[in-house]
N, CA, C and O atoms as a DFTB+ gen file, in Angstrom:
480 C
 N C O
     1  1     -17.780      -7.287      22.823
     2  2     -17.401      -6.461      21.676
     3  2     -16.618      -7.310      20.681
     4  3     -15.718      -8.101      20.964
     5  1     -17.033      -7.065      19.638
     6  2     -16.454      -7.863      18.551
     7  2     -15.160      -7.195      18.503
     8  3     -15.076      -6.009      18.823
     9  1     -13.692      -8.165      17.960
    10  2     -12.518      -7.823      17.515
    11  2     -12.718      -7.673      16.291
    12  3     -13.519      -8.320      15.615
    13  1     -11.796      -6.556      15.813
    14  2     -11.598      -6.266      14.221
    15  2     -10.287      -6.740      13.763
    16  3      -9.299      -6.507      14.460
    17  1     -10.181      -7.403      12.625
    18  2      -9.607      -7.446      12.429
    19  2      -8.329      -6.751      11.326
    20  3      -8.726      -6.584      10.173
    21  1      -6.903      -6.360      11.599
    22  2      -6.600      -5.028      10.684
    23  2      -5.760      -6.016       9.908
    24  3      -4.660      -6.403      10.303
    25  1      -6.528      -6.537       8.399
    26  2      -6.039      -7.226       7.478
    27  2      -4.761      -6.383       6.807
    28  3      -4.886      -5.159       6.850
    29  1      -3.660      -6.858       6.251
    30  2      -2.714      -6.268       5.812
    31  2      -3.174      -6.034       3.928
    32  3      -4.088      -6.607       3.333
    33  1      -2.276      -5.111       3.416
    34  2      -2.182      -5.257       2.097
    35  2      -1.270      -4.592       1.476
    36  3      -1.332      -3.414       1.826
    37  1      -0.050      -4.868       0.352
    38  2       0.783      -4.012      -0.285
    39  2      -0.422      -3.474      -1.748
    40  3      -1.436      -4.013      -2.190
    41  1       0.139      -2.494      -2.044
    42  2      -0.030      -1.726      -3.046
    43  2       0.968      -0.763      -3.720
    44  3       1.659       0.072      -3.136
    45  1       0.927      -1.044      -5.208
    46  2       2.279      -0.591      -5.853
    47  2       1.402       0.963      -6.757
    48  3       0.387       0.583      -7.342
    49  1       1.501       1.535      -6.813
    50  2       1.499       2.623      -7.954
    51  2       1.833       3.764      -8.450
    52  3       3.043       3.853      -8.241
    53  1       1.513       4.594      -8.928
    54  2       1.496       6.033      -8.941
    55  2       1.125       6.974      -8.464
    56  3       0.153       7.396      -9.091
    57  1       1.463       7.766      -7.385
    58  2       0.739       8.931      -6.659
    59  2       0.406       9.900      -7.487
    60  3       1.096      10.386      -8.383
    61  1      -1.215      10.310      -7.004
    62  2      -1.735      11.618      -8.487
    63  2      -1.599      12.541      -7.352
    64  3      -1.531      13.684      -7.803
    65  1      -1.517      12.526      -5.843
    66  2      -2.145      13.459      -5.177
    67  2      -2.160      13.018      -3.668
    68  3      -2.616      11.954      -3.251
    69  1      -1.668      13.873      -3.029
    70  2      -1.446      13.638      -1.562
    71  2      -1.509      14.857      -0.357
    72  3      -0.844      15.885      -0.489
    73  1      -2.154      14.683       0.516
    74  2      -2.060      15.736       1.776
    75  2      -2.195      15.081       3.283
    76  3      -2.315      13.893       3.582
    77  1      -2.144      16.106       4.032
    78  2      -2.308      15.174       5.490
    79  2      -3.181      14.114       5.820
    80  3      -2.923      13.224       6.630
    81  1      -4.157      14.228       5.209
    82  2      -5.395      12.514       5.048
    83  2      -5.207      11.816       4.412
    84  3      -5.449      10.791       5.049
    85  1      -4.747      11.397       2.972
    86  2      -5.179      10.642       2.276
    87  2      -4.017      11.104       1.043
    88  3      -3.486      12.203       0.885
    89  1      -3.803       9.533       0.060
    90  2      -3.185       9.757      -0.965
    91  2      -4.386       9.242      -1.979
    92  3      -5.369       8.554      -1.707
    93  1      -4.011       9.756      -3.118
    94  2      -5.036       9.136      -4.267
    95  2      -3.448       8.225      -5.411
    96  3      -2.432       8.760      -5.855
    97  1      -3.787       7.169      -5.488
    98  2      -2.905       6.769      -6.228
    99  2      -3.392       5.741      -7.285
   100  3      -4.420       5.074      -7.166
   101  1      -2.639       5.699      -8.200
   102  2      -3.714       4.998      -9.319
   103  2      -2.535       3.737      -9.770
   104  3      -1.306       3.785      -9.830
   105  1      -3.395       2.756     -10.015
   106  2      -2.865       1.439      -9.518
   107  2      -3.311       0.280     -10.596
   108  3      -4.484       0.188     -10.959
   109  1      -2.351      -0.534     -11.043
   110  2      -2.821      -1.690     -11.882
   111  2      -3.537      -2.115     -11.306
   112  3      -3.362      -2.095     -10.088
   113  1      -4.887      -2.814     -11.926
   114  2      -5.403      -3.904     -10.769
   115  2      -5.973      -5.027     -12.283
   116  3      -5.781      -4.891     -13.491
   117  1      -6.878      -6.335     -11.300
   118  2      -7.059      -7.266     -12.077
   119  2      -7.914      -7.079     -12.831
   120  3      -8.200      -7.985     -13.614
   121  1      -8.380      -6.266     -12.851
   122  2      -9.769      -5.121     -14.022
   123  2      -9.258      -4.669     -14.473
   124  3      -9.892      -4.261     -15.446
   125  1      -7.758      -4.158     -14.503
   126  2      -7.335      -2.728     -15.402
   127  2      -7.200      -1.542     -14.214
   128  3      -7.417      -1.633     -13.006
   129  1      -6.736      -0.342     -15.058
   130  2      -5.909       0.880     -14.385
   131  2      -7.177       1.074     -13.378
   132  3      -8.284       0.800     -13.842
   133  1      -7.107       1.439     -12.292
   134  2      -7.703       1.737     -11.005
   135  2      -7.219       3.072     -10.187
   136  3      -6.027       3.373     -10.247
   137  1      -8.350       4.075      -9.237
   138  2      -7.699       4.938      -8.915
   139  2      -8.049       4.613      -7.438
   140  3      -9.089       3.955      -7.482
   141  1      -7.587       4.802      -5.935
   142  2      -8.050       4.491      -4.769
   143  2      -7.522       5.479      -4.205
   144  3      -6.341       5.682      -4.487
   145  1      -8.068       6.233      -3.422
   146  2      -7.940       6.765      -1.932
   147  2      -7.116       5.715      -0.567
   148  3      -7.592       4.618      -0.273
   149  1      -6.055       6.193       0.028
   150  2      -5.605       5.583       1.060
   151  2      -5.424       6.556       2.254
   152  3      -4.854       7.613       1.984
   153  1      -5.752       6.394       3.301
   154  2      -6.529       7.378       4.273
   155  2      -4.853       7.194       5.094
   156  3      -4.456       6.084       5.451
   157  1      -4.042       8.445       5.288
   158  2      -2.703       8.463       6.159
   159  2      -3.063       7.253       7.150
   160  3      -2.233       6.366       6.946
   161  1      -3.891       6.905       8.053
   162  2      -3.879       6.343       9.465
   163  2      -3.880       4.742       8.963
   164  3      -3.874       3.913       9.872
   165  1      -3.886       4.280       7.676
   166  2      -3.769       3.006       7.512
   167  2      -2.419       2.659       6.679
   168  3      -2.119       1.474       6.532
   169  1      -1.757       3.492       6.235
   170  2      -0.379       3.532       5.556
   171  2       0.742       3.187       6.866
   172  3       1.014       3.942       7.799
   173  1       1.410       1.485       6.549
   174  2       1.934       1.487       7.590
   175  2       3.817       1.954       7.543
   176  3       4.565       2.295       8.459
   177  1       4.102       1.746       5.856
   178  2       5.334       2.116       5.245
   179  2       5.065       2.524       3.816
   180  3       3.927       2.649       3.363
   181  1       6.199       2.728       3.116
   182  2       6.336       2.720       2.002
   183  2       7.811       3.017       1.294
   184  3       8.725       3.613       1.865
   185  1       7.856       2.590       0.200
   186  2       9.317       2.062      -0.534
   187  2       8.572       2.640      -1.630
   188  3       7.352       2.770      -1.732
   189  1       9.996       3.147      -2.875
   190  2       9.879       3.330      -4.394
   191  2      10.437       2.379      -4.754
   192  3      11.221       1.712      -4.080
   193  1      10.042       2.150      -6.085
   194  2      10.526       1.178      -7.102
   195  2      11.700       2.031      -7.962
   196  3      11.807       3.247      -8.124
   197  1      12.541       0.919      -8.452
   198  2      13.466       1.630      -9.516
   199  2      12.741       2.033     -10.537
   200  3      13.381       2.784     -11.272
   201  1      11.301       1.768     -10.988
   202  2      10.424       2.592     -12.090
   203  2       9.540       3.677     -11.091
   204  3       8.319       3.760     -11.221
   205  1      10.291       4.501     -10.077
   206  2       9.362       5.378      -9.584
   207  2       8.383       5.109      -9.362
   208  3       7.810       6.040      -8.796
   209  1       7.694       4.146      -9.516
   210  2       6.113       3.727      -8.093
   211  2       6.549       3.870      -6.593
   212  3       7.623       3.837      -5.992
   213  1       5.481       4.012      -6.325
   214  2       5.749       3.385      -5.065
   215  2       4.617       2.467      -4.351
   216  3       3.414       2.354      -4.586
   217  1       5.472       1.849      -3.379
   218  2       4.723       0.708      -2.933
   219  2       4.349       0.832      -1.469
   220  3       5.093       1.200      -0.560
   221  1       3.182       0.497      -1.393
   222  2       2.357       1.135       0.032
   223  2       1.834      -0.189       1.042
   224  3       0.851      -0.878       0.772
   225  1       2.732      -0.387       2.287
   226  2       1.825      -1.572       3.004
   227  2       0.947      -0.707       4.002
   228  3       1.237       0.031       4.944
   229  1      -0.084      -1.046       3.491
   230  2      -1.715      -0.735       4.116
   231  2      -2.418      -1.782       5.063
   232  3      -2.459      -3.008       4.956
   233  1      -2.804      -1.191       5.745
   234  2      -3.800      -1.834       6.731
   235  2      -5.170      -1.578       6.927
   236  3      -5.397      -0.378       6.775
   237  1      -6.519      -2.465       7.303
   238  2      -7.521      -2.023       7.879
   239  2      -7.404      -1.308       8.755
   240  3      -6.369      -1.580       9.364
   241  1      -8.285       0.055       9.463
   242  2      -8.580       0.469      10.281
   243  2      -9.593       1.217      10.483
   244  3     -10.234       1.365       9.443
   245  1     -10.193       1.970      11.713
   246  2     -11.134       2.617      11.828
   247  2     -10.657       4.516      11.878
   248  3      -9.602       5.047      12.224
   249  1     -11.652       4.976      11.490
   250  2     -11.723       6.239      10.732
   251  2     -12.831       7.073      11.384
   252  3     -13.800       6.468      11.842
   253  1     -12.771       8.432      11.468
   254  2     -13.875       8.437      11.960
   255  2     -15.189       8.622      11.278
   256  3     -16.058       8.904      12.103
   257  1     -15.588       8.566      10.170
   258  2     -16.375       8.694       9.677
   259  2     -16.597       6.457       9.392
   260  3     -17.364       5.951       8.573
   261  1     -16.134       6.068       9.870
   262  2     -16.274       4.561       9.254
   263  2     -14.983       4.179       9.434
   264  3     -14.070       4.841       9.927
   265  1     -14.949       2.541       8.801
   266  2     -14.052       1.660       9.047
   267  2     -13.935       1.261       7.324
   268  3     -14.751       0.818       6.516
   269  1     -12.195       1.747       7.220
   270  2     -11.629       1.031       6.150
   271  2     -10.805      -0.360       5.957
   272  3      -9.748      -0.881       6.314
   273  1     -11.811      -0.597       5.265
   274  2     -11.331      -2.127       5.110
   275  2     -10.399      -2.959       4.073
   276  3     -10.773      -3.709       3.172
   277  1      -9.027      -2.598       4.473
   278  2      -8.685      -3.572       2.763
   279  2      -9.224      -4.424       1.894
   280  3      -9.232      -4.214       0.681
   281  1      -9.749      -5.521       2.490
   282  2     -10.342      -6.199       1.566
   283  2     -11.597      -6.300       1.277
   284  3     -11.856      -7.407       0.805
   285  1     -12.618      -5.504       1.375
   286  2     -13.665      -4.507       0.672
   287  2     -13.257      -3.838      -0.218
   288  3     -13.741      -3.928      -1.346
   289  1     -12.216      -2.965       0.097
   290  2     -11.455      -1.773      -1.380
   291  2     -10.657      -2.315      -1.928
   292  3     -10.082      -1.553      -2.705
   293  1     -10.188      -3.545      -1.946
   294  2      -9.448      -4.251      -2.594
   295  2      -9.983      -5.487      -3.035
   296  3      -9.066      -6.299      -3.162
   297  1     -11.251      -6.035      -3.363
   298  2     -11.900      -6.812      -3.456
   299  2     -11.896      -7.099      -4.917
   300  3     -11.628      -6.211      -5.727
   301  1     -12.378      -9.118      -5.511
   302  2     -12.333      -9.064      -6.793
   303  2     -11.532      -8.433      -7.865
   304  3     -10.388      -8.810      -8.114
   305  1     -12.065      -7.569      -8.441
   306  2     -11.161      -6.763      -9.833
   307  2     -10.628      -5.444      -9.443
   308  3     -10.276      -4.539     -10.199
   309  1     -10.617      -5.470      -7.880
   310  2     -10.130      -3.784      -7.932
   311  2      -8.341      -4.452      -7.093
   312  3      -7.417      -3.772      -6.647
   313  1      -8.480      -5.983      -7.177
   314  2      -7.402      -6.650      -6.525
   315  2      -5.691      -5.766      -7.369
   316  3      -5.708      -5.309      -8.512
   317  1      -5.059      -5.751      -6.909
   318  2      -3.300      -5.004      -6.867
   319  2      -3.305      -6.254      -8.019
   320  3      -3.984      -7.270      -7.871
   321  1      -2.373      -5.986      -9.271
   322  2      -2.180      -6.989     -10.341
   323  2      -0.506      -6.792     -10.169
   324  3       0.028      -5.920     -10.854
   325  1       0.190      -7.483      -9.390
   326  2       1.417      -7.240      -9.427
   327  2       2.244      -8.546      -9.997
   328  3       2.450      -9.500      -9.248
   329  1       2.671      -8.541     -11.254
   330  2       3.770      -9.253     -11.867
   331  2       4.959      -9.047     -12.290
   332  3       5.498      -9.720     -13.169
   333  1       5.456      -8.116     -11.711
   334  2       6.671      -7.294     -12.499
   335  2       7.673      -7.992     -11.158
   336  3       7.300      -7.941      -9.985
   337  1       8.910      -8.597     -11.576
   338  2       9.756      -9.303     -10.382
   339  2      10.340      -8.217      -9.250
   340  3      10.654      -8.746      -8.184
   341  1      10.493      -7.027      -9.323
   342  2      10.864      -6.413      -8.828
   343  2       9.507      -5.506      -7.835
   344  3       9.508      -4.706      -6.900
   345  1       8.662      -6.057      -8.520
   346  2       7.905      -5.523      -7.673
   347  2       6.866      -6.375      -6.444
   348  3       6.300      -6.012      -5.413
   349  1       6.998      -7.808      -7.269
   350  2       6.795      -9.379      -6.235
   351  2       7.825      -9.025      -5.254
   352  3       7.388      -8.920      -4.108
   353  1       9.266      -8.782      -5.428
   354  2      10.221      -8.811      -4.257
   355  2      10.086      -7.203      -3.374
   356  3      10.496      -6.879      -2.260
   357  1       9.705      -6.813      -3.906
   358  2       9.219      -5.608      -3.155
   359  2       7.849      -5.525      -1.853
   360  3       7.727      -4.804      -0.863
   361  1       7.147      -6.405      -2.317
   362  2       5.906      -6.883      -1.894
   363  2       6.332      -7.603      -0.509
   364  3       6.125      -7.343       0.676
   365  1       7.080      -8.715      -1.258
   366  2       7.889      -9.690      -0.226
   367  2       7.918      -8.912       1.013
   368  3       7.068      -8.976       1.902
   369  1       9.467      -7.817       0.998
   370  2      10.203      -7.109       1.617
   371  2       8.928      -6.400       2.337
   372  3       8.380      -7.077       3.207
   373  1       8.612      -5.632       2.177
   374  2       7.467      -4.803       2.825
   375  2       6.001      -6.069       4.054
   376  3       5.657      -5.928       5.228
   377  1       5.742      -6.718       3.407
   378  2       4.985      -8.024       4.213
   379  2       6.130      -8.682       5.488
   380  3       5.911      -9.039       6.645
   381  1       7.155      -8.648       4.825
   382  2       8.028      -9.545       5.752
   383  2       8.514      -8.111       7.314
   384  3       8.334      -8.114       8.532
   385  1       9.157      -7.109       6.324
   386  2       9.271      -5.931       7.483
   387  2       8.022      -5.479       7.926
   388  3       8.118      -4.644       8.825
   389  1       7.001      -5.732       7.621
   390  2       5.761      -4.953       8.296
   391  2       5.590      -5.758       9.271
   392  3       5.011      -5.316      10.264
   393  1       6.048      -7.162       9.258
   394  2       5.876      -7.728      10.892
   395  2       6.826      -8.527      11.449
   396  3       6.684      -9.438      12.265
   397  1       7.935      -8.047      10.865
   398  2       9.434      -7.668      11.376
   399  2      10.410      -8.533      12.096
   400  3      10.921      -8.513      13.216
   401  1      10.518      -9.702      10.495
   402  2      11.223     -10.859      10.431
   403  2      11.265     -11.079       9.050
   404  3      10.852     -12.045       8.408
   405  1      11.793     -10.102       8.695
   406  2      12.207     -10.447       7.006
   407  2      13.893     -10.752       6.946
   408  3      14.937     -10.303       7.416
   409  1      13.325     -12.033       5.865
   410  2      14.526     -13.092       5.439
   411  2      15.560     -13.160       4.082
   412  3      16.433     -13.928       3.678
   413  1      15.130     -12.299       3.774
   414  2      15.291     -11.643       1.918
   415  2      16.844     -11.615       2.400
   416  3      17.296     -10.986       3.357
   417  1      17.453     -12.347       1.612
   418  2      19.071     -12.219       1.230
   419  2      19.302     -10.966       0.349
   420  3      20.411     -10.434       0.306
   421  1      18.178     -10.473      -0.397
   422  2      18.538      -9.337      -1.245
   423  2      18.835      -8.144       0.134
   424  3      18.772      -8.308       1.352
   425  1      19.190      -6.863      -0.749
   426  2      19.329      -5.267      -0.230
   427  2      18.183      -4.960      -0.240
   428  3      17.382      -4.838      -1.166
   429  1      18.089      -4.813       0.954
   430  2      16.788      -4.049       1.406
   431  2      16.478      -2.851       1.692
   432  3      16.658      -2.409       2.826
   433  1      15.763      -1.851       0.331
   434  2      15.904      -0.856       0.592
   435  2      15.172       0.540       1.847
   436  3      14.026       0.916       1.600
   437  1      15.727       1.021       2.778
   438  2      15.150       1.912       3.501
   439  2      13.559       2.261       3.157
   440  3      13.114       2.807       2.148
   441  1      12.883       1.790       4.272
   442  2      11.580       2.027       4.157
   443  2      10.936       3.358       4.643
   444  3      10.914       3.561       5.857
   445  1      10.500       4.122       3.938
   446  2       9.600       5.744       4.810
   447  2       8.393       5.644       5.581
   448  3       7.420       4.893       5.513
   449  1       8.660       6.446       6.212
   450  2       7.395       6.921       7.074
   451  2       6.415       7.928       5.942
   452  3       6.791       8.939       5.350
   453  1       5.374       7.415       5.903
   454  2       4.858       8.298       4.809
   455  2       4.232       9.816       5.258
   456  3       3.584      10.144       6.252
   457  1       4.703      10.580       4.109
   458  2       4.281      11.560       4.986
   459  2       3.553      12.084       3.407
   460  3       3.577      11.446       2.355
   461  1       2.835      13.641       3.692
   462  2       1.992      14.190       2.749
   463  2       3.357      14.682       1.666
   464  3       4.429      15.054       2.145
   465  1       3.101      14.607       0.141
   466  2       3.770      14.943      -0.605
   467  2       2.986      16.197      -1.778
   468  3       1.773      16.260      -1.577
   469  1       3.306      16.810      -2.509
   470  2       3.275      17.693      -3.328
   471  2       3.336      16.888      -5.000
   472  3       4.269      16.206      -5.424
   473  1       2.341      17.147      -5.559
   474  2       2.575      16.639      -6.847
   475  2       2.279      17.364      -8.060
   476  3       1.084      17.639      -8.166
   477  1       2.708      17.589      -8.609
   478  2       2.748      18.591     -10.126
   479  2       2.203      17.816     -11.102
   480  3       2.103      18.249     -12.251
């Protein structure tokens, strides 16, 4: 049996919409504004930004209808365009705690368990 592998990925944006499966959040990318689906079972944390985004470390996994793959849905121009410094160190923080040896001299802010949210 082949191993899969569950590639990591941060993602920063705006939540339009969220319930017990899946968030829809719409996201800079290297094409321009982007909207993606993130399925609850691959959301491994998440942090806000002081501009109210929030930032999502995601993983590959299997689903039952199929296998989501970060870097298929994150591929080429649908790639996360993150240049804003606060949101590189955010990135940092989240990569480094997602496998839990982060070195950041900064304040590190409390990371959530994501759960389904309500949006107006």
């Amino acid at each position: 049996m082949e191993k899969k592998e569950n590639y990591r990925i941060v993602i920063i944006g705006d939540i339009e919409k969220s319930d017990e499966k899946q968030t829809k959040l719409g996201y800079e990318a290297v094409g321009g504004q982007r909207i993606c689906y993130i399925p609850r079972q691959a959301m491994i944390s998440t942090t806000k930004t002081s501009d109210g985004k929030t930032a999502f470390l995601i993983q590959s996994c299997d689903l039952q209808h199929g296998r989501y793959d970060v870097l298929q849905q994150f591929a080429d121009l649908r790639a996360p365009n993150i240049i804003d410094a606060e949101h590189i160190e955010t990135v940092e923080i989240l990569e480094y705690r997602g496998v839990g040896n982060c070195t950041s001299a900064h304040r590190v802010p409390e990371l959530e368990t994501p759960k389904a949210t309500s949006v107006k």
